[in-house]
C-alpha positions in Angstrom: 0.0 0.0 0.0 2.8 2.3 1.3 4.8 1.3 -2.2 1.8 2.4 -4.5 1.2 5.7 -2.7 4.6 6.5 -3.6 4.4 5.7 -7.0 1.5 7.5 -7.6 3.1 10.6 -6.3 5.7 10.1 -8.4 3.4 10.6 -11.3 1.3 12.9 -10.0 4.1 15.1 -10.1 6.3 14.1 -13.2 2.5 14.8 -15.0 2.3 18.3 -12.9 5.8 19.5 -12.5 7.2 20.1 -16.6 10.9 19.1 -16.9 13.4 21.6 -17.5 14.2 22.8 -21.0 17.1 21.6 -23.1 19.9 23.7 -24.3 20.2 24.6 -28.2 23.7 25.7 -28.9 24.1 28.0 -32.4 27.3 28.5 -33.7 29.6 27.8 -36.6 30.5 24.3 -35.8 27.1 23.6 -34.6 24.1 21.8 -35.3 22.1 25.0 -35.7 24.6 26.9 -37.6 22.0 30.4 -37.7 19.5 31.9 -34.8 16.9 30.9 -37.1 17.8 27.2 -36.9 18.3 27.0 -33.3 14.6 28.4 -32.4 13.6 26.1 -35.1 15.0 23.2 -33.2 14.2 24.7 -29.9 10.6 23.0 -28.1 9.0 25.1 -25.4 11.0 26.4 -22.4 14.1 25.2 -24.2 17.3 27.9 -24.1 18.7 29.1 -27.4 22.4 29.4 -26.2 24.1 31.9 -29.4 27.9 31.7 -29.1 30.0 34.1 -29.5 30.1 35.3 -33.4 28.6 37.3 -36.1 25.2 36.3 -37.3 23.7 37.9 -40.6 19.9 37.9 -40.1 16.8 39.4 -39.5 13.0 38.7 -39.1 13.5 36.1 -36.0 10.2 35.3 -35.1 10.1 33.6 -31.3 6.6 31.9 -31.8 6.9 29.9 -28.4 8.2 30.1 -24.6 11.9 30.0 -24.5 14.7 31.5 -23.5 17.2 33.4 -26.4 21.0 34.1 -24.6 23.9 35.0 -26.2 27.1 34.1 -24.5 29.6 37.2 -24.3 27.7 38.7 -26.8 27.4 37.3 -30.2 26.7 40.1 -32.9 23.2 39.9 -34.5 23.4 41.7 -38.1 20.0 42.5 -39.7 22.1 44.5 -42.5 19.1 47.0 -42.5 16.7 44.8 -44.2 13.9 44.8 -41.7 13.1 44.1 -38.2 15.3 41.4 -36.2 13.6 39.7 -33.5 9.6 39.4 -33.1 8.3 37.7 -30.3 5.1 36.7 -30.4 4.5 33.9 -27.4 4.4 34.7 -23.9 7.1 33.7 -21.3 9.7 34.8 -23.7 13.3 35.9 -22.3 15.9 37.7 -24.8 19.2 38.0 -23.1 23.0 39.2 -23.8 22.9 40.1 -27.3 24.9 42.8 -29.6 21.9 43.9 -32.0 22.9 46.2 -35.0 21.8 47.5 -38.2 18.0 47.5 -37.7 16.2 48.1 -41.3 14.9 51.8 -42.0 11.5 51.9 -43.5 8.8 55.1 -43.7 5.7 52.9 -43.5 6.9 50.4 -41.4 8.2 50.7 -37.3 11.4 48.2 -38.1 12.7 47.4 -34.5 15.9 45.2 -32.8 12.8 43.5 -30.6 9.2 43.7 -31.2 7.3 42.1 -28.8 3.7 41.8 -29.9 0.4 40.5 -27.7 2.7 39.0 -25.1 2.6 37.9 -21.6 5.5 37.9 -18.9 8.4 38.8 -21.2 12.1 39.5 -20.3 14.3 41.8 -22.4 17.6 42.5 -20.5 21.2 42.8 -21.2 21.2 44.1 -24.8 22.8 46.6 -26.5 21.5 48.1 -29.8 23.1 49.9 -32.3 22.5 51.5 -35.7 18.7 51.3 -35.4 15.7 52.3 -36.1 13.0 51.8 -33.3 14.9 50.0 -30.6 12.7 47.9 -28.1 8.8 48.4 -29.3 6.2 46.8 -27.1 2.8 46.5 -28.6 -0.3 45.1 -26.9 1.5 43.6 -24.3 1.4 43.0 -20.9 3.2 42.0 -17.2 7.0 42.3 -18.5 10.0 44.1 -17.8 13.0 45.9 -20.3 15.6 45.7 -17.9 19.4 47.1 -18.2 20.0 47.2 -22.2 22.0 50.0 -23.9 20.6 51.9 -27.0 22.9 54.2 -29.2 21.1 55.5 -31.9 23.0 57.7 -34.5 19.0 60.1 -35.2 20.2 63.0 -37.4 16.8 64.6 -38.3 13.2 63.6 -36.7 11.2 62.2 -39.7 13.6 59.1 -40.7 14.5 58.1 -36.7 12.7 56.2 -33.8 12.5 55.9 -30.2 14.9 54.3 -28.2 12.3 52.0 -25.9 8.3 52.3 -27.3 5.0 50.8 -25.2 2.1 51.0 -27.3 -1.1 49.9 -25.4 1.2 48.3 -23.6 0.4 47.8 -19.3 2.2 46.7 -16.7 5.7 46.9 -17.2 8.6 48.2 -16.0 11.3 49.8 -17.7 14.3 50.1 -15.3 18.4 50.6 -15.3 18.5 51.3 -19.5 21.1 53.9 -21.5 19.1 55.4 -24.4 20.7 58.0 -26.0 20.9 59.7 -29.8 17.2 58.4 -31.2 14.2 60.8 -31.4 12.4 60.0 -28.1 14.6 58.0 -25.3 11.0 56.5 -23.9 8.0 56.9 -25.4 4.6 55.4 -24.0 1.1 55.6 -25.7 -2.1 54.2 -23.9 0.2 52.1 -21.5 -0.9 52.1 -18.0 0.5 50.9 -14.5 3.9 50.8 -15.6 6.8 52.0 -13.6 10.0 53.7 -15.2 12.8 53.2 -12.8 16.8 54.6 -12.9 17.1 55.2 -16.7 19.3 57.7 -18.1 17.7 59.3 -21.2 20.1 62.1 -22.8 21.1 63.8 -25.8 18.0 62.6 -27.9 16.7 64.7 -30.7 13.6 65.3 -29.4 12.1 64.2 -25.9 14.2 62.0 -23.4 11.0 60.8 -22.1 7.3 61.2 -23.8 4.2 60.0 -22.9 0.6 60.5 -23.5 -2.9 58.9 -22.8 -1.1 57.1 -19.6 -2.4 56.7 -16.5 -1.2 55.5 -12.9 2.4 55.3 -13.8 5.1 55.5 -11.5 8.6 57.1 -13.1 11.6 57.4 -10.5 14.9 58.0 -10.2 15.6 58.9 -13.8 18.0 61.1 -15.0 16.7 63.2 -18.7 19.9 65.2 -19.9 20.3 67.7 -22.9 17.5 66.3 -24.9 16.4 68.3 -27.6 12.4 69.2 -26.0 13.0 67.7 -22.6 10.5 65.7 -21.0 6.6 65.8 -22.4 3.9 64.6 -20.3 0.1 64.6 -21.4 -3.2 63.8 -21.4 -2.8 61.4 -18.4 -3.9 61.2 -15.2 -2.7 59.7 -11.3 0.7 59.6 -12.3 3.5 59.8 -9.6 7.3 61.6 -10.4 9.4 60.9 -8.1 13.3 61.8 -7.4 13.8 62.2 -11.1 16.4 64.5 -13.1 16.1 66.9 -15.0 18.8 68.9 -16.9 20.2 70.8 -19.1 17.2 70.3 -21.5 18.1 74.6 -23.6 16.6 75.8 -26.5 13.3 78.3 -27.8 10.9 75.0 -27.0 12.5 73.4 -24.5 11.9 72.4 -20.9 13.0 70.2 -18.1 8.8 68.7 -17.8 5.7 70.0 -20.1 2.8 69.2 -18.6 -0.4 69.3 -20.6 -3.9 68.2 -19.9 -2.5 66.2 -16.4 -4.7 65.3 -13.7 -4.2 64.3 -9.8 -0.8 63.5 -10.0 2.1 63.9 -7.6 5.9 65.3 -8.7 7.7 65.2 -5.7 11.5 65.3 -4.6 13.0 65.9 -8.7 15.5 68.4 -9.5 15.2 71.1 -12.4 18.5 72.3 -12.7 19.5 74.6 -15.4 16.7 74.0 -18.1 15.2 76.9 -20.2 11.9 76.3 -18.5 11.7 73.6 -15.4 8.4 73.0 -15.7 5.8 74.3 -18.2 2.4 73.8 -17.5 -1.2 73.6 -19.0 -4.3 73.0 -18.3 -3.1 70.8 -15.7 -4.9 70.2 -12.3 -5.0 69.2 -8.7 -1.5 68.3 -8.7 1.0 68.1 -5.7 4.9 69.7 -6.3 6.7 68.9 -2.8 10.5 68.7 -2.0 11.4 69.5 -5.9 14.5 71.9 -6.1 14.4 74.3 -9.3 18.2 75.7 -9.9 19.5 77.9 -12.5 16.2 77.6 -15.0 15.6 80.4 -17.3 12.2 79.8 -15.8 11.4 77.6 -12.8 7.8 77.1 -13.4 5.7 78.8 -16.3 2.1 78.5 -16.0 0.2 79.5 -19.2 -3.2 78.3 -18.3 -6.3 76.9 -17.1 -4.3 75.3 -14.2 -6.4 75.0 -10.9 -6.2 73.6 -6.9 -2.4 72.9 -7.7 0.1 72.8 -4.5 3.6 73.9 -3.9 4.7 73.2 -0.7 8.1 73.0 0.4 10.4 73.5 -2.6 13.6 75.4 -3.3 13.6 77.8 -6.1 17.5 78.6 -6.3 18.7 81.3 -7.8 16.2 81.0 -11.2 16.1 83.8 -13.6 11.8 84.1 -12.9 10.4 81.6 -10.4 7.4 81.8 -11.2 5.3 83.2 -14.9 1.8 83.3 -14.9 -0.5 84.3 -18.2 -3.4 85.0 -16.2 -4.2 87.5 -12.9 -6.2 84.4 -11.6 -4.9 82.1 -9.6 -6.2 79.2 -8.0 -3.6 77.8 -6.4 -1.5 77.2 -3.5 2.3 78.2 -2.4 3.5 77.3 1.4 6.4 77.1 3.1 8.7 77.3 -0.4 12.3 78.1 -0.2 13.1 81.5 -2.8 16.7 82.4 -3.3 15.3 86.0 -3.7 13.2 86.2 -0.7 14.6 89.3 1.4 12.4 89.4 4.5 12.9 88.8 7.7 11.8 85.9 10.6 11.9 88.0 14.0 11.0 85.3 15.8 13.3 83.0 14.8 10.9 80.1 13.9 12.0 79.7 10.3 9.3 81.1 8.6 9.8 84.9 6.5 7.0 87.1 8.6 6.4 88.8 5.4 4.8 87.2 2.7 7.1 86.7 -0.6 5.1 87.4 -4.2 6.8 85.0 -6.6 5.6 86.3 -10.1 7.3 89.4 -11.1 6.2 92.3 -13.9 8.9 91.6 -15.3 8.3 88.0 -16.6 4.8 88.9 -17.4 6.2 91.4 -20.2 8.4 89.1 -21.3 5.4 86.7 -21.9 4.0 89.0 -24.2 7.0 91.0 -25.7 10.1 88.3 -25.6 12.5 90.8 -26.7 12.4 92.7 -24.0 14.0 89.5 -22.2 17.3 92.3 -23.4 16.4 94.4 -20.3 16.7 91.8 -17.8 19.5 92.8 -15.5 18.6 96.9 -16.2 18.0 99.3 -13.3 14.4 100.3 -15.0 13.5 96.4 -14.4 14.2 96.3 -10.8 12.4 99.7 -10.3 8.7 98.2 -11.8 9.1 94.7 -10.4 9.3 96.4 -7.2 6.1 98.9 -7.9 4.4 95.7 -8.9 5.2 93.8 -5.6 4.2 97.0 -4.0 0.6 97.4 -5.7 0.3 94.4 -8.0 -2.0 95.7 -10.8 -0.8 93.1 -13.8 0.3 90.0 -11.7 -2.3 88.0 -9.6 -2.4 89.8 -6.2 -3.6 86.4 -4.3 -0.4 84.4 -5.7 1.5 84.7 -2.6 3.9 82.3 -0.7 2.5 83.4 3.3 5.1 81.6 5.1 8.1 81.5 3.1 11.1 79.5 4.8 14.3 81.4 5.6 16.7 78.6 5.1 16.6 75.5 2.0 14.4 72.8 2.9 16.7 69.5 3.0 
């Protein structure tokens, strides 16, 4: 009796528990000579082990769960004639490879990896060059893109891609990647509860990070450097910024963070530092900006719009050429307990809070809203003398927009 329990257990579980894949080695000497043969040969959860080498090919279609490595790197040539590796079957990991020449095509998004209607996918450890679109997720869900390196060579907007794309795409995290040099480092459309965690996005021709339609993401911890636009965030709603970079993002149109059409969200504990505009802003509402430090912008924040029940509450404006621009003489919003570089009141009581009241906007920026060239003027005595009338008796500036308890020393 005891005897035939046992050997029922034994194939209860060898029925149950699948055993594990088999190894399908691909190189010159091999019995799959070409990527193409080995996830031919390859059954489900098998590995596909690519040694090291130079494979010519393209259109690699992973069609069923296994795992693609390359072992210290192998070299995957697609000689720009299309896209290189498709996956289209869930629990799908693509691992170690060197990807280049991605096919260039203006009706077609030719990527290194395409992952399309997918489940629980791994893409880690890659690095792509000479490409088109680099890592394009479409209609996929539960996966993560996970340390790869993207150099793109983009030269002019229409004829480049982005660097890592999620197109109705939820549920995925994007975390520790280099994308630098294609037209939008990340780019997400319709792609919700995703979380973009300790990338560097920098020197793209456009946006290091752009998003729209996107809700209840989480970005952190990201550093966006010198892109071409900055950072564009719109249309979206509940979505969280925290600890994020952003830098040296110059130009007529550019800014450290657009935000357009945003809803309840939170942008908390980021640095602006040294951006033509930290953060732009329209028609954006009842969104919390705490702990954020804004150093050295031409603008810190410019409000152009329609923005309502918005908080500010214990940020550092350092040393910005305007703090604050408003459009409008309304203002519905809310600034406590902010740290301003310019602030030159006084705290008689010692607890840490200015007893006058600091007004952030200044005439000043106002005219240079409407008459940029007058931007000229900036450091003249004549500029000092109405920006100080204005504080006195604001007559063009909204005379509600005030920071009441303004600290006298940088919150930490």
């Amino acid at each position: 009796m005891f005897l035939a329990r046992n050997l029922l257990c034994i194939l209860f579980f060898s029925v149950v528990v699948p055993l594990r894949g088999q190894v399908i080695e691909v190189c010159s000497s091999c019995k799959a000579k070409t990527i193409k043969k080995g996830i031919a040969l390859a059954s489900e959860l098998d590995t596909v082990l690519v040694k090291k080498g130079i494979y010519k090919e393209y259109n690699l279609v992973i069609d069923k769960p296994l795992t693609l490595i390359g072992e210290n790197y192998p070299t995957v040539d697609g000689e720009r004639k299309g896209e290189i590796i498709k996956v289209k079957s869930d629990n799908v990991t693509v691992d170690g490879l060197f990807i280049i020449n991605v096919g260039t095509s203006y009706t077609e998004d030719y990527a290194a990896v395409r992952v399309i209607k997918s489940k629980n996918f791994l893409i880690q450890n890659l690095v792509l060059e000479k490409l088109f679109f680099g890592i394009y997720l479409e209609k996929s869900r539960d996966g993560r893109v996970f340390h790869n390196k993207i150099i793109g060579d983009a030269i002019e907007e229409y004829n480049s891609g982005n660097g890592i794309q999620l197109w109705y795409s939820h549920n995925v995290v994007v975390e520790n990647n280099i994308i630098t040099h294609v037209r939008d480092g990340i780019y997400l459309e319709f792609a919700n509860d995703c979380t973009i965690k300790s990338n560097i996005s920098s020197d793209n021709l456009r946006y290091g990070l752009h998003f729209m339609f996107s809700n209840d993401d989480l970005y952190q911890d990201n550093l966006f450097e010198n892109n071409g636009a900055g950072v564009a965030v719109m249309f979206s709603k509940r979505i969280k910024m925290y600890k994020n970079t952003f830098k040296e993002n110059w130009g007529t149109a550019s800014y450290g963070l657009l935000l357009k059409e945003i809803n309840d969200a939170e942008i908390r504990g980021n640095i602006f530092k040294e951006n033509t505009v930290g953060i732009s802003i329209e028609g954006s509402n009842r969104i919390v900006y705490e702990k954020n430090n804004f150093i050295k912008n031409g603008w810190a924040i410019k409000v152009r719009g329609a923005c309502y029940t918005n908080t500010y509450v214990n940020n550092n404006f350092l040393y910005n050429s305007f703090d604050i621009s408003y459009n409008s003489k309304l203002n519905d919003n809310t600034f406590d307990q902010n740290y301003w570089s310019g602030y030159t009141g006084y705290d008689l009581n010692k607890d840490g809070i200015g007893d006058v009241p600091y007004r952030p906007v200044k005439l000043f920026s106002y005219i240079v809203n409407r008459t940029p060239e007058t931007i000229i003027l900036m450091r003249s005595l004549f500029i000092d003398i109405i920006d100080f009338s204005e504080k006195v008796s604001p007559v063009f500036t909204p005379d509600n927009l005030l920071d009441n308890y303004p600290l006298m020393k940088k919150h930490l």
